[in-house]
C-alpha positions in Angstrom: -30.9 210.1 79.0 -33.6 212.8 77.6 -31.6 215.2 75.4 -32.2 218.7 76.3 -34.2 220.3 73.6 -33.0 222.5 71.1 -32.9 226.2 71.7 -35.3 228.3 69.8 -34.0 230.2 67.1 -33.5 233.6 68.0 -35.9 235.8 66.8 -34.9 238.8 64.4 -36.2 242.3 66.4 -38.0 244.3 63.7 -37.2 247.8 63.5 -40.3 249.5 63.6 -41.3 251.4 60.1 -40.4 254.8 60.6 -43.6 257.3 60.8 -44.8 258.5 57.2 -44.6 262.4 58.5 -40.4 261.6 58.7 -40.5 260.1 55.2 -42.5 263.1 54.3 -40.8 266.1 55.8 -37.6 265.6 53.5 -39.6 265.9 50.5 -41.1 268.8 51.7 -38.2 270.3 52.3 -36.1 269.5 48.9 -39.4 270.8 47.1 -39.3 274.0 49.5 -35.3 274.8 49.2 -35.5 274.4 45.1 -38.2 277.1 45.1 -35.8 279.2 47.2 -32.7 278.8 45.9 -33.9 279.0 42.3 -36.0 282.2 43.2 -39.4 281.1 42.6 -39.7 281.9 46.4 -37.6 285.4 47.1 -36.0 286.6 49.9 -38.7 288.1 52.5 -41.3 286.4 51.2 -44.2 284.8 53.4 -44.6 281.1 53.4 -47.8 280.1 53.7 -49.4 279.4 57.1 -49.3 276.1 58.6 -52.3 274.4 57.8 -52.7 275.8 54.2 -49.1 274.4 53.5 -49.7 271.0 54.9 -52.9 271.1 52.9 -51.1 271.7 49.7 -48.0 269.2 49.8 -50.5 266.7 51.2 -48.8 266.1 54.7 -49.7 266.4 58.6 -48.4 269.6 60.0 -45.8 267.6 61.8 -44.1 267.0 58.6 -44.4 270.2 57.2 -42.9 271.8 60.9 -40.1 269.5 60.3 -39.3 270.4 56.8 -39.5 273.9 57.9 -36.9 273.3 60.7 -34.8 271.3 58.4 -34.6 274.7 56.0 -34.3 277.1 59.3 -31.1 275.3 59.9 -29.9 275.9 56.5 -30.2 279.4 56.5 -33.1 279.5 53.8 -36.1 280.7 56.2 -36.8 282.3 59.4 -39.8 282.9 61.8 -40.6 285.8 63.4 -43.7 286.2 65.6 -46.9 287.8 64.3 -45.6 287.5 60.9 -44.7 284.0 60.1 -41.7 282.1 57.9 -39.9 284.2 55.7 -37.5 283.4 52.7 -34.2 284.5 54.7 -31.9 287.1 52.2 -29.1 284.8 50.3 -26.1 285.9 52.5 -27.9 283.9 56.0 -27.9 280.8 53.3 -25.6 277.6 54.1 -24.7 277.8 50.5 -22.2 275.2 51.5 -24.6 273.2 53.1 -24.5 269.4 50.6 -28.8 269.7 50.3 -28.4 273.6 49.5 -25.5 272.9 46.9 -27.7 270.1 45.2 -30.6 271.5 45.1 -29.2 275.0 43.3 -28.1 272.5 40.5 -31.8 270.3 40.3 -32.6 272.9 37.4 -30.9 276.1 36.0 -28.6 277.4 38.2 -27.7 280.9 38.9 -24.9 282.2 36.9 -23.8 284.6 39.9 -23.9 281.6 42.4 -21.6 279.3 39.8 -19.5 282.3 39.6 -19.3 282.8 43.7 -18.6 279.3 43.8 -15.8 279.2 41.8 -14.2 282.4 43.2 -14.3 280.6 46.4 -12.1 277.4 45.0 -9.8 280.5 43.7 -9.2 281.4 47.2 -9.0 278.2 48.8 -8.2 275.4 46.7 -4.8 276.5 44.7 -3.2 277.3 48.7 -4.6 274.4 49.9 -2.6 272.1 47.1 0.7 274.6 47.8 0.3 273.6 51.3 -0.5 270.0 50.6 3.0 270.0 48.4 4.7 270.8 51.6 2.8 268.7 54.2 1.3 265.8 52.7 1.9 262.4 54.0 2.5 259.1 52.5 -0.8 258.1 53.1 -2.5 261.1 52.1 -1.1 261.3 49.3 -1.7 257.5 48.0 -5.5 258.5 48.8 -5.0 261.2 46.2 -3.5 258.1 43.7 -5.9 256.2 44.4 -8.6 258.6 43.5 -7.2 259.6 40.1 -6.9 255.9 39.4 -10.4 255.7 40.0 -11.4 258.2 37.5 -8.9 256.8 35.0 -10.5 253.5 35.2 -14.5 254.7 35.3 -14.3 258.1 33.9 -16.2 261.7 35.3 -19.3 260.7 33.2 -20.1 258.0 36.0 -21.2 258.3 39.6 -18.2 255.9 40.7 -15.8 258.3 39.0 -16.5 261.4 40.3 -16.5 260.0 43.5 -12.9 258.7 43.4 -12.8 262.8 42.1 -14.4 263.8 45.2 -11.8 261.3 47.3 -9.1 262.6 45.5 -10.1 266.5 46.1 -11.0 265.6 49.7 -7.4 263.6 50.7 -6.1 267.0 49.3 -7.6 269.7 51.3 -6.9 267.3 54.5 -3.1 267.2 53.2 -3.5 270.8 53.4 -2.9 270.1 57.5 -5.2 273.6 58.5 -8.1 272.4 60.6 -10.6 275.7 58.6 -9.3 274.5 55.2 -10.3 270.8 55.9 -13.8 272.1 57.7 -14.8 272.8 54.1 -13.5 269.5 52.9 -17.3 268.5 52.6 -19.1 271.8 51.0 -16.0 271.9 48.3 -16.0 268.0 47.6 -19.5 268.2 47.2 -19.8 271.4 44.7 -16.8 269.4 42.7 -19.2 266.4 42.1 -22.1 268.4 41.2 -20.8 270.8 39.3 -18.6 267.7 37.2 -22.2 266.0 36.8 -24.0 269.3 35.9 -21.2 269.3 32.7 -21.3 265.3 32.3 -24.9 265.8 31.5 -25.1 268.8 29.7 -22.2 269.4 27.7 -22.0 266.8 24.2 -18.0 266.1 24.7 -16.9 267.7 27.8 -13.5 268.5 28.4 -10.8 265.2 30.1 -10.3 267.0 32.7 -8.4 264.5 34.0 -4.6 265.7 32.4 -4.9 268.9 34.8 -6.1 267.0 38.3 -2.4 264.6 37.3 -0.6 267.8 37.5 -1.7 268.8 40.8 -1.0 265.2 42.0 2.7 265.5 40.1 3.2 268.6 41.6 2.1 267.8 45.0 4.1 263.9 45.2 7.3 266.0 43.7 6.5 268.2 46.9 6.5 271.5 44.3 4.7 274.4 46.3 4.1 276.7 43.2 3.9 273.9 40.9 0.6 272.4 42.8 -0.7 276.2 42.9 -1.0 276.6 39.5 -1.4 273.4 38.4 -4.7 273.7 40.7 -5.8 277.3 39.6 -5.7 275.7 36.0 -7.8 273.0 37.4 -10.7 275.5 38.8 -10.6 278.1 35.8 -11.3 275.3 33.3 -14.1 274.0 36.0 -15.6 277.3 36.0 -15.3 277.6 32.0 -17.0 274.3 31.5 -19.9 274.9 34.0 -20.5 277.7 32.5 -20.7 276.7 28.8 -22.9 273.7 30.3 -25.4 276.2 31.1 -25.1 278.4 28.6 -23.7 277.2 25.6 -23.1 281.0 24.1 -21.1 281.7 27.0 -18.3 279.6 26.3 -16.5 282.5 24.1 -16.9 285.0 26.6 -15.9 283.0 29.4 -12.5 282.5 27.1 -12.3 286.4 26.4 -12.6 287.2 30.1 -10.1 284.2 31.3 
């Protein structure tokens, strides 16, 4: 009896390489939103035109209408017939927006930005640990262990730690349990990793910061309200403090006087 022959090997389906203009438009856009958000390109300014821009960043005008649309979405631009794409004013900018928040922090930041930032983790972040005290869940709040443990073991300095930081932040504005308070979960989480790298990097011996995030975890497992709230506020004023002196190293005796 003839055996039947083997089956062919199944053939692996390539994915087709992705057009260069889609590799391209990112770029375009990063280099584009840095020039905004550092003010090398200021609100209600022109861009300009279509073909000169593709022209200069070296890509097909598909690309560069792509990157365009990718900043339109973030608030950084708009079009308007007859006149062309603008620089939008900074209060239309997705300054939550993860690409916006990096790219403010690719060179020298604006001190009124980090201090917006930080006014906005006032607001949010000590209620959100008061309310995570009261709500939290077993699970939620083992996430937050886990995090901490993480940074114990790696340290802020390293891209591993300061994501177990940004697990540990995030399982904490979800324990929060208020659907707009977790909606920012990813804006907040990601300011909290770049503003801990923008230190790492700058700043000789940064602060351990990692003594204050345990008292928020203490507080919140031992289910104390006003405990987590401070515990946390203590957390973002030595955040801002530290930013700040990591931009500005003279600043750090003012920032003292003034908090």
């Amino acid at each position: 009896m003839t055996a039947a022959p083997a089956p062919e090997p199944t053939k692996r389906r390539r994915r087709a390489p992705r057009p260069r203009s889609l590799r391209l438009h990112g770029t375009v856009a990063r280099d584009l939103g840095i020039r905004i958000v550092s003010g090398v390109l200021e609100p209600g300014e022109i861009l300009e035109g279509e073909i000169a821009a593709s022209l200069q960043f070296s890509v097909s005008r598909t690309a560069y209408r792509e990157a365009i649309r990718i900043l339109a979405a973030k608030g950084l631009v708009h079009s308007r017939p007859k006149i062309g794409t603008q620089v939008s004013p900074r209060r239309e900018w997705h300054l939550l927006d993860p690409d916006v928040l990096a790219w403010i922090f690719v060179g020298e930041p604006d001190p009124a930005l980090i201090q917006s930032l930080f006014e906005l983790r006032r607001i949010v972040e000590p209620d959100a640990a008061r309310l995570a005290a009261l709500r939290r869940s077993d699970a939620q709040l083992a996430r937050m262990k886990d995090g901490l443990d993480g940074v114990a073991e790696h340290g802020f300095a390293t891209e591993i730690g300061r994501r177990c930081d940004e697990a540990f932040h995030s399982a904490l504005l979800e324990a929060s349990g208020n659907d707009f308070v977790v909606s920012l979960t990813s804006g907040v989480a990601t300011a909290i990793a770049l503003t801990t790298a923008f230190k790492q990097h700058r700043l000789p011996a940064p602060h351990d910061a990692l003594p204050v995030h345990l008292a928020v975890y203490e507080a919140i497992a031992a289910q104390d309200a006003q405990g987590a709230h401070d515990a946390m506020a203590r957390l973002v004023e030595r955040g801002l403090s530290d930013t700040m002196e990591a931009r500005d190293p003279g600043s750090q005796g003012a920032m003292r006087a003034c908090c």
